[in-house]
C-alpha positions as CSV (number, residue, x, y, z in Angstrom):
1,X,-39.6,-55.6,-21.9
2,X,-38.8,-54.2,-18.5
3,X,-38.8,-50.3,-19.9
4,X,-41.7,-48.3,-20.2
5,X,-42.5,-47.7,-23.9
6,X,-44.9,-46.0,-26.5
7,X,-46.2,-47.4,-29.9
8,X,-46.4,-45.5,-33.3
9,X,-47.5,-46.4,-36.6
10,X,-44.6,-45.5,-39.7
11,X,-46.2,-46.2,-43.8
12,X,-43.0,-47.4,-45.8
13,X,-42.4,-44.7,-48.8
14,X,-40.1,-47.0,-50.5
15,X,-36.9,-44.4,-49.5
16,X,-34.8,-43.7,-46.2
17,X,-36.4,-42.4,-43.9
18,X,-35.1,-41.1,-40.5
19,X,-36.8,-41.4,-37.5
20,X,-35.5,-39.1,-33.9
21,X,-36.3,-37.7,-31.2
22,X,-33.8,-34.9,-31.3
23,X,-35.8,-31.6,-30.2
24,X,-35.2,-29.7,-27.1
25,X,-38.6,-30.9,-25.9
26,X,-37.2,-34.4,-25.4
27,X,-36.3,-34.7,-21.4
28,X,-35.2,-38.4,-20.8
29,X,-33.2,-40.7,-22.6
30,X,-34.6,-42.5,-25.3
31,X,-33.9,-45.9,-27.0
32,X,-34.0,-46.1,-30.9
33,X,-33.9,-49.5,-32.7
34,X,-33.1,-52.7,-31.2
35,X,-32.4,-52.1,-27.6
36,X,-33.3,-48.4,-28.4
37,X,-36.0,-48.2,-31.1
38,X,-37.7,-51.6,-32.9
39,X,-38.7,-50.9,-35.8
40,X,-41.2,-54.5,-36.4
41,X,-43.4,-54.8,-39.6
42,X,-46.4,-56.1,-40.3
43,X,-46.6,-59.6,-38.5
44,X,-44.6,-59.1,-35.8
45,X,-41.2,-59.6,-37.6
46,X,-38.6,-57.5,-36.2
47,X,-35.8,-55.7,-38.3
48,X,-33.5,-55.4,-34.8
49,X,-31.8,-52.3,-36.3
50,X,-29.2,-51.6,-33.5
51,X,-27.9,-48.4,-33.6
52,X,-27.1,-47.6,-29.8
53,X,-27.7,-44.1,-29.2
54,X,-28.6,-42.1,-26.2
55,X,-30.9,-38.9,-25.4
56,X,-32.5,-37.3,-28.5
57,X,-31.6,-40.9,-30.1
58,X,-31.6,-41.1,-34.1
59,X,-32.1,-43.6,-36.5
60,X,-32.0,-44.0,-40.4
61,X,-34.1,-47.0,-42.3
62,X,-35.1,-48.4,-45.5
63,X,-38.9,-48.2,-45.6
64,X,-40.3,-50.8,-48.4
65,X,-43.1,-48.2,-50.0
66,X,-46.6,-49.5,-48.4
67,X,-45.6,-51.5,-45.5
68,X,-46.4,-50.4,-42.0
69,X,-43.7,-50.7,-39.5
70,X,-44.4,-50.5,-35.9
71,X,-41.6,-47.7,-34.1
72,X,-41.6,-48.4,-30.4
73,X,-40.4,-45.4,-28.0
74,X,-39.3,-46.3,-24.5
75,X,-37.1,-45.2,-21.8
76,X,-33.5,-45.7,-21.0
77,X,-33.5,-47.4,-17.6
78,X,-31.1,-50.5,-16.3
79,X,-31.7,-53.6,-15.2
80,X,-33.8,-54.2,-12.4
81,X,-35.4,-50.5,-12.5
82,X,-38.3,-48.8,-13.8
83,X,-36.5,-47.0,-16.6
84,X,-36.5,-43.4,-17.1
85,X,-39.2,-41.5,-18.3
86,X,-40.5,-38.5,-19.8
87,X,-41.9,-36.2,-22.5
88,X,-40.4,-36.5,-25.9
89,X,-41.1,-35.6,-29.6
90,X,-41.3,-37.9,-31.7
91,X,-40.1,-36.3,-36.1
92,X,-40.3,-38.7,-39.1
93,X,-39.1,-37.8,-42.5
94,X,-36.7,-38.2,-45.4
95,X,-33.2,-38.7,-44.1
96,X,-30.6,-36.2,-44.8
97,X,-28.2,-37.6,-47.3
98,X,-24.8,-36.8,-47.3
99,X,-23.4,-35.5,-50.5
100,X,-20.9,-37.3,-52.1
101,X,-17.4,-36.3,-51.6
102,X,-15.6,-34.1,-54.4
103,X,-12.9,-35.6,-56.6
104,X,-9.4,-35.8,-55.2
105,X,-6.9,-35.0,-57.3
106,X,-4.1,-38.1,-57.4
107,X,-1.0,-37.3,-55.7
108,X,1.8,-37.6,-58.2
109,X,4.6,-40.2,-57.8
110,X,8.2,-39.2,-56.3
111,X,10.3,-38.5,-58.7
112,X,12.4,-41.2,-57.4
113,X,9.5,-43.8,-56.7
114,X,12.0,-45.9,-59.0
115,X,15.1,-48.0,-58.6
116,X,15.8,-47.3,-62.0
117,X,15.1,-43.0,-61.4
118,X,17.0,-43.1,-57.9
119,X,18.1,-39.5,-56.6
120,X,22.1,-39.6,-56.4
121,X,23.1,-37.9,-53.4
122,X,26.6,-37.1,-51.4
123,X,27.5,-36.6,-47.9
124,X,24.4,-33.9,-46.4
125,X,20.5,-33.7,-45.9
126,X,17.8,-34.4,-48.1
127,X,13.6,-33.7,-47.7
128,X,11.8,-36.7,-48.8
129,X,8.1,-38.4,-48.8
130,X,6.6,-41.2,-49.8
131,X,3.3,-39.2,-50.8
132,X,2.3,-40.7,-54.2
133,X,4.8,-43.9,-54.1
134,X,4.1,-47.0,-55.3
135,X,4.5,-50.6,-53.7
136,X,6.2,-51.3,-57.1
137,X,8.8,-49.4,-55.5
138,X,10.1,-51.9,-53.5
139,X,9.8,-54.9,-56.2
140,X,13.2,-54.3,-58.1
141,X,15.0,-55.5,-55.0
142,X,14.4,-59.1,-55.8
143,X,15.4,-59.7,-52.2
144,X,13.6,-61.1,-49.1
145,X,15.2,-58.3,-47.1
146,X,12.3,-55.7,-48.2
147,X,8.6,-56.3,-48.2
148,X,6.8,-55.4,-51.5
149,X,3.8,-54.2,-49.9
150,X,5.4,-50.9,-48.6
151,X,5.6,-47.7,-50.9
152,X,9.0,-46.3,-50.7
153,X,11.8,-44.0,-52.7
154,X,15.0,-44.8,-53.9
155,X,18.5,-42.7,-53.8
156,X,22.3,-43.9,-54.6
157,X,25.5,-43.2,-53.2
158,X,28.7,-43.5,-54.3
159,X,31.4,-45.6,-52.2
160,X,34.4,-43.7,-50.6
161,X,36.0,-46.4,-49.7
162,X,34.8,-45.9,-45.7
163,X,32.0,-46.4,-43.9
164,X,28.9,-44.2,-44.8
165,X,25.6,-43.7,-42.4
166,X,22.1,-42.7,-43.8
167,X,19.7,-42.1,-41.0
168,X,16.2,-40.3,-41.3
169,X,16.7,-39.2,-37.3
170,X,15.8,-35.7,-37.7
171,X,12.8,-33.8,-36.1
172,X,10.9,-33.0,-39.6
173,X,11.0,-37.0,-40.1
174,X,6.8,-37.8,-39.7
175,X,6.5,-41.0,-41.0
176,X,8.3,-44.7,-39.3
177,X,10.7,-45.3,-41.9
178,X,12.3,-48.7,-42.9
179,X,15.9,-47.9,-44.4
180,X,17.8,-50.4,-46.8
181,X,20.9,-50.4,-48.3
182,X,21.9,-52.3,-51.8
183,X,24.5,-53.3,-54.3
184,X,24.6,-53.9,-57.8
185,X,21.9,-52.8,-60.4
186,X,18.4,-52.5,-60.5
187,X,16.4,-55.7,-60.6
188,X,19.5,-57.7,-59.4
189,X,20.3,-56.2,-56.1
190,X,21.5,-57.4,-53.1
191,X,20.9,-56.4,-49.9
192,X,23.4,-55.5,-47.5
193,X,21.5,-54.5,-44.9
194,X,17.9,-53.2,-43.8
195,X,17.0,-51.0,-40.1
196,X,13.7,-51.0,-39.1
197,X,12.9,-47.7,-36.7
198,X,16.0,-47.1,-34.3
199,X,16.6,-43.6,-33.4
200,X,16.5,-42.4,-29.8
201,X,13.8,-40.3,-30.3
202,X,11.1,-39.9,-33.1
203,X,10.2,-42.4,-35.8
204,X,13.6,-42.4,-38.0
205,X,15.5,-45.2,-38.5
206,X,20.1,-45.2,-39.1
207,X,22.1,-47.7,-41.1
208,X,25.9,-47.6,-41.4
209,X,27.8,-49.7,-43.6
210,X,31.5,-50.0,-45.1
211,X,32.1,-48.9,-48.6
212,X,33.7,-49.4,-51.3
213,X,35.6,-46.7,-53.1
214,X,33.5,-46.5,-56.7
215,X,31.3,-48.9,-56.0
216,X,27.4,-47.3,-56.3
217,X,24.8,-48.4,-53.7
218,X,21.0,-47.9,-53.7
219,X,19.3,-46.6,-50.6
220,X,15.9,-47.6,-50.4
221,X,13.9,-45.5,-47.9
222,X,9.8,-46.8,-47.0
223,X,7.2,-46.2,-44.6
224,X,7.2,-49.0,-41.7
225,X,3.0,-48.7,-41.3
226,X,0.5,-47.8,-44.6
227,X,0.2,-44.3,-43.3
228,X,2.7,-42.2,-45.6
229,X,4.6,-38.8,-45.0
230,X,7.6,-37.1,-45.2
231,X,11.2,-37.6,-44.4
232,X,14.8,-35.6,-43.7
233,X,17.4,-38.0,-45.0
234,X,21.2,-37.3,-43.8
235,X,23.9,-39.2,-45.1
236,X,27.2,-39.0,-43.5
237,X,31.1,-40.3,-43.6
């Protein structure tokens, strides 16, 4: 009640309407809705639309068709002052309505988004991404050593009898990668071991293991936080 303030009269068309003082006429900072504008309707009831803007302030409201609302334009001041004053314009009329956004077209799955379709690769580097993949990625591990909730892509790797790393370490890695490493089959795996984001720098993470000669193993690589991206993943002896 301590700013200076000016009183205005709105009819309720029964749409949005939007209420500013946003023309280069407008000198002082305004208030709009709550602490900046109040819109109150008939008897004194007040909406307390808070939308805390500054100079040229903007608001957008529901206005029931035939009700008068009360919009209330003061000054921006603090505490203990006057408040700031000035010469403003004061536009009401149909708010601007944004159009709705244009269909996306889905992002199609990994082609090993699957334990049962995982990519076999040898000793050397990889591209990868977890664009597209499914949380159902991670649910044929059967194993509390993996979250479910994570998309992520599979690969396998045959045992040489020594001790094999995978890391996803290099620069064009843009996504925090969880890395796991598993034995037997699909839907009966068990986990050797997991590595959550290790490498010295960037967001990659490296797991080594020892092998067996023969012996396949799934590599199961997913994104550490929801955001997804791309991945380089090197496998070495």
């Amino acid at each position: 009640s301590y700013y200076p303030g000016v009183w205005y009269t709105v009819v309720g068309t029964g749409g949005l309407l939007n209420v500013n003082t946003c023309s280069a006429t407008t000198d002082f900072y305004t208030y709009v809705a709550g602490s900046l504008f109040w819109f109150v309707r008939q008897f004194g009831v007040s909406t307390k639309q808070h939308l805390w803007l500054w100079q040229g302030d903007i608001g957008d409201m529901e206005f029931v068709n035939g009700v008068q609302y009360k919009v209330l334009v003061r000054g921006r001041g603090y505490r203990g002052s006057s408040g700031s004053s000035g010469n403003f314009e004061l536009r009401v009329g149909p708010a601007t309505v944004a159009p709705s956004p244009a269909p996306t077209t889905p992002i199609p799955a990994p082609p090993n988004d699957a334990c049962d379709s995982a990519q076999l690769v040898s000793v050397g580097t990889y591209w990868g991404t977890t664009l597209g993949s499914s949380t159902d990625a991670t649910q044929s591990t059967n194993s509390t050593c993996v979250s479910s909730y994570r998309p992520g892509v599979w690969y396998r790797v045959i045992g040489t009898g020594g001790l094999l790393n995978v890391d996803t370490c290099d620069d064009e890695t843009n996504v925090y990668t969880y890395i796991a490493v598993f034995s037997g089959s699909c839907g009966s795996l068990t986990c050797l071991d997991i590595s959550g984001p290790n490498c010295r720098y960037g967001r990659g993470s490296s797991l080594s293991w020892m092998s067996q000669s023969g012996v396949e193993y799934k590599i199961l690589v997913r994104q550490y936080y929801s955001s997804s991206g791309s991945f380089q993943l090197t496998l070495q002896q």
